[in-house]
C-alpha positions in Angstrom: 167.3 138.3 119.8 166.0 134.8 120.2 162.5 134.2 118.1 159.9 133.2 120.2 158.0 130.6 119.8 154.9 129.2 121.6 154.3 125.4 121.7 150.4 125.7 122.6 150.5 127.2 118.7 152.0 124.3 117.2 149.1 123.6 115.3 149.5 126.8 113.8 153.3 127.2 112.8 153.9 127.2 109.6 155.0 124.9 107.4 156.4 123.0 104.2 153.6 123.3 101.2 153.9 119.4 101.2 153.1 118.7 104.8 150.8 121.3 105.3 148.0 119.4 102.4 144.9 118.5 103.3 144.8 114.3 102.9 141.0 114.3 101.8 140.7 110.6 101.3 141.7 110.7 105.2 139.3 113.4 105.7 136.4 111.6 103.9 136.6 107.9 105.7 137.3 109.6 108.7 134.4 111.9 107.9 132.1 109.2 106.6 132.6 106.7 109.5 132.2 109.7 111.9 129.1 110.1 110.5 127.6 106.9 110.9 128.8 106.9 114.6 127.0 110.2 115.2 123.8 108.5 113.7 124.3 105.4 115.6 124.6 107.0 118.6 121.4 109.6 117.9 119.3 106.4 117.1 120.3 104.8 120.3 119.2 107.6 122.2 116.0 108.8 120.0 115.1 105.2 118.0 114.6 107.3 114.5 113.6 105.4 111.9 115.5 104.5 108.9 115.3 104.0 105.1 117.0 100.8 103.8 120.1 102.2 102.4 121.2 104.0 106.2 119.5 100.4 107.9 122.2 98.3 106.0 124.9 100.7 106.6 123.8 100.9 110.1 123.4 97.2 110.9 126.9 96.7 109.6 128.5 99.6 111.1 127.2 97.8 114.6 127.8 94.8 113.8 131.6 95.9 113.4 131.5 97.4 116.5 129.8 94.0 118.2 132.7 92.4 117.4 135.5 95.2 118.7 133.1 95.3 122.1 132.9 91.4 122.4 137.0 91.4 122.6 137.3 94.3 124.8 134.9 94.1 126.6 135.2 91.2 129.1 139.0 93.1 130.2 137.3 96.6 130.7 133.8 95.6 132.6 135.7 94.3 135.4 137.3 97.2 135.9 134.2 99.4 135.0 132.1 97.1 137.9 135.2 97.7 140.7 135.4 101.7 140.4 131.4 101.8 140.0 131.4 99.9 143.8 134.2 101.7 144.6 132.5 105.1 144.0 129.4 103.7 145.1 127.7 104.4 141.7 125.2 102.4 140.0 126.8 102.8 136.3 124.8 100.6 133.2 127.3 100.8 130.6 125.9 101.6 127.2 126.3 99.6 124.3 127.2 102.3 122.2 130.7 103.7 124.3 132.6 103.1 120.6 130.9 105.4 119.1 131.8 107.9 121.7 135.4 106.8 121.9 135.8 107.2 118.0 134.2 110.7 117.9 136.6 111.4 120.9 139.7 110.1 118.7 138.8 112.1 115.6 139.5 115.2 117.6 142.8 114.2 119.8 143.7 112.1 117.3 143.7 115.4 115.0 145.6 117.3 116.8 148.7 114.8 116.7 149.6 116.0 113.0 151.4 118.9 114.4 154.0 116.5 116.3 154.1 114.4 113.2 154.6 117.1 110.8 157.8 117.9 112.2 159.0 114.6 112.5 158.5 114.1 116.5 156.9 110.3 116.3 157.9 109.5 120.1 155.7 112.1 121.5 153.4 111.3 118.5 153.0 108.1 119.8 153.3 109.1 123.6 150.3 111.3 123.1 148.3 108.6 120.8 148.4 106.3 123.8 147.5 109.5 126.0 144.6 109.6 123.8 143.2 106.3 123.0 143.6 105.6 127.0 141.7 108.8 127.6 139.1 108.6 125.3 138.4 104.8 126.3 138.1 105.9 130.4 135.7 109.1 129.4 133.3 107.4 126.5 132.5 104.4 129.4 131.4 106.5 131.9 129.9 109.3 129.7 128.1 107.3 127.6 126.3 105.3 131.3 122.8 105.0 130.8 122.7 105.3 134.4 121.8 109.0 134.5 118.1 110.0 135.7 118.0 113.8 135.8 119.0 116.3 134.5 122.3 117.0 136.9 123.2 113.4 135.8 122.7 114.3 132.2 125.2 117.3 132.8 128.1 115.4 134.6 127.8 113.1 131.6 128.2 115.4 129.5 131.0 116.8 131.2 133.2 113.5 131.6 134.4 114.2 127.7 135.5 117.3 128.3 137.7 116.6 131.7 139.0 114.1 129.2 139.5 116.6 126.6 140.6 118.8 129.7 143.5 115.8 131.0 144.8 115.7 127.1 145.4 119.3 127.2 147.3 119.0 130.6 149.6 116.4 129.5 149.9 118.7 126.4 151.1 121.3 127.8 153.6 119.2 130.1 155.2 118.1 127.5 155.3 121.2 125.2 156.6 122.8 128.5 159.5 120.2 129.0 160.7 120.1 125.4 160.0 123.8 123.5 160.2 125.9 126.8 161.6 129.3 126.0 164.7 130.4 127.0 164.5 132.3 130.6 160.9 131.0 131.1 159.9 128.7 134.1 158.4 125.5 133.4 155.4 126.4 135.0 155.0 129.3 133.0 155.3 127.7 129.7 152.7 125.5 130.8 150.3 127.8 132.0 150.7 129.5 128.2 150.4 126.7 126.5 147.4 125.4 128.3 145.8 128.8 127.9 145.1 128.1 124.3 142.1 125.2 124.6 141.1 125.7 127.9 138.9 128.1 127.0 136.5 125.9 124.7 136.3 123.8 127.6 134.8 126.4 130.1 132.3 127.5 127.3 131.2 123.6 126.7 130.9 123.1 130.5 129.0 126.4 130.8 126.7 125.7 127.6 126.1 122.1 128.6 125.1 123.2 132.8 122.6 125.5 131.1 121.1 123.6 128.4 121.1 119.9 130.5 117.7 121.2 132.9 116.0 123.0 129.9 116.7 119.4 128.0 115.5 117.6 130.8 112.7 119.9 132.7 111.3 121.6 130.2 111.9 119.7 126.8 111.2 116.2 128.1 114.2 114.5 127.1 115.8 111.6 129.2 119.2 112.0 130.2 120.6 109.8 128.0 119.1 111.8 125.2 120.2 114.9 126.7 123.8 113.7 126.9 124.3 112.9 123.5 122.9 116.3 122.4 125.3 118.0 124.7 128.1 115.9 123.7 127.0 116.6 119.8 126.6 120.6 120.9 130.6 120.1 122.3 131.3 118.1 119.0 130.2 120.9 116.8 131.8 123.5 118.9 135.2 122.1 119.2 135.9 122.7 115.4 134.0 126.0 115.3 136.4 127.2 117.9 139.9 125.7 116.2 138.5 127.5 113.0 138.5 130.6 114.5 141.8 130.4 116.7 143.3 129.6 113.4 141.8 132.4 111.4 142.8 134.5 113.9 146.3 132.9 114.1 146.2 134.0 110.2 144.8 137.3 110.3 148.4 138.4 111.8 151.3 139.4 109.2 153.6 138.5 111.0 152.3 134.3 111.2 152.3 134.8 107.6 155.1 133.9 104.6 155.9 137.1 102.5 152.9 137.5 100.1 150.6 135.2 101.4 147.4 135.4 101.9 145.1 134.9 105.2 142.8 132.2 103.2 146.6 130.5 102.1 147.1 130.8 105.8 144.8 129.2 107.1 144.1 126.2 104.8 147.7 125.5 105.9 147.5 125.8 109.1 146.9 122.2 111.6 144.4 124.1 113.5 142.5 123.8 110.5 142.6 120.3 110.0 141.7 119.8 113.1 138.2 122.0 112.4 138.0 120.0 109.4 138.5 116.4 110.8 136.1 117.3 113.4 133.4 119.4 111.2 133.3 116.6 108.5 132.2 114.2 111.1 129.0 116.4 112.1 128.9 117.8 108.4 128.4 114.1 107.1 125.9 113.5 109.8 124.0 116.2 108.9 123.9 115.3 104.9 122.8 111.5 106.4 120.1 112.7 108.0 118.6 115.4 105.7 119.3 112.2 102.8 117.0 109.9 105.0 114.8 112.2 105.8 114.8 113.3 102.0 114.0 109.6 101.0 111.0 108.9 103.7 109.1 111.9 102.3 110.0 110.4 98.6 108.1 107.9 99.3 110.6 105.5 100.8 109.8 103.1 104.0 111.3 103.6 107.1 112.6 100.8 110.0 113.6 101.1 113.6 117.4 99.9 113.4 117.2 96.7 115.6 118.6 96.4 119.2 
């Protein structure tokens, strides 16, 4: 009888010992300069204040990004301007959208080392472009500062996650096409392999439609500030969620080589990765703040990061 397999779990098949390490000087830049997009995009919407070590690595880190908006820029905000008239919207783009789209590529971009670990670099590089092109569309209307309320604040927050939602489509097209099981419609495949992450998105959506009017009403954030905590909240729940699917995925026997264990499992597993990738983001965030924070009360002085 045939072995099934089920594409949407491709990030949890197993794998060679080789391909299935950690890279951890990947996972710390990728961590690190996560980490100073989260704070770059919290101080844009909150104006904290900042201790001279994180205000140098700040100015830098957007002055680096200056320079990737002033070439990219003048070909996207034509575009931007013609679908805001077109829509009849009055969109402000924000002058921290890279941050978003980077934050956005840590995750899909993640989630690739599946197709690259078994040696499939055209869909690799099919699904890159997927995601670069994705990530670019959803971070400049998400990250608008043209939001005024609270239901602005929530379909803001929700733009990511219809772009998180359009990657997983295209996903599933294409694991449906190429891995489909024998005797199984196209449509089914896909409906099985899109089942796997859908889920996470209907949580988000749910969590961020509850939390955008308590933000707004009764917290007294702006919008803007509300959307970045939702998108955050998302952030952090995206590799909580991939954590569990793959401890879950390792829990089973039968996912497991003979005599291994469930914590062998699933630091093996791609799902894992991808909870890692996305984690060490918010995990060096957090260490950032809590450092600065640790520093101001030491005695250090604090400066707004300039416009």
């Amino acid at each position: 009888m045939q072995k099934r397999t089920n594409h949407a779990l491709l990030l949890l098949m197993p794998r060679s010992s080789a391909s299935a390490k950690i890279n951890w000087p990947i996972v710390s830049v990728g961590g690190l300069m996560g980490g100073v997009s989260i704070l770059s995009l919290i101080d844009d919407g909150f104006r904290l204040g900042w201790t001279v070590p994180f205000l140098k690595t700040l100015d830098q880190y957007r002055k680096a990004m200056d320079a990737i908006r002033e070439l990219v820029q003048p070909y996207i905000e034509p575009a931007y301007r013609a679908l805001a008239d077109l829509i009849h919207v009055d969109l402000i783009l924000g002058p921290n959208w890279t941050d978003v789209v980077f934050l956005m590529m840590v995750y899909l971009g993640s989630r690739l080392k599946a197709y690259v670990s078994q040696g499939k670099y055209v869909r690799s590089a099919f699904m890159f472009l997927v995601s670069a092109a994705l990530s670019l569309t959803c971070s400049l209307f998400g990250a608008s500062k043209s939001a005024l309320s609270w239901p602005d604040a929530f379909q803001a927050s929700v733009i990511p996650l219809f772009g998180f939602l359009a990657y997983d489509f295209i996903y599933a097209g294409v694991g449906a096409t190429f891995d489909r099981r024998r005797g199984s419609s196209w449509f089914t495949e896909f409906v099985r392999h899109l089942a796997f992450s859908v889920p996470l998105l209907f949580v988000c959506t749910a969590c961020n439609l509850f939390l955008a009017r308590i933000l707004v009403v009764n917290v007294g954030s702006d919008a803007y500030q509300a959307f970045i905590l939702l998108f955050l909240m998302d952030y952090a729940l995206i590799s909580i969620y991939w954590a569990i699917r793959s401890f879950q995925h390792a829990l089973r026997q039968e996912n497991r080589d003979w005599e291994e264990s469930v914590w062998e499992r699933f630091q093996r597993s791609s799902a894992t990765k991808v909870a890692i990738y996305v984690g060490g983001t918010i995990l060096s965030a957090v260490i950032f703040m809590l450092t600065n924070a640790g520093l101001r009360e030491a005695g250090l002085k604090a400066f707004p990061l300039s416009k």
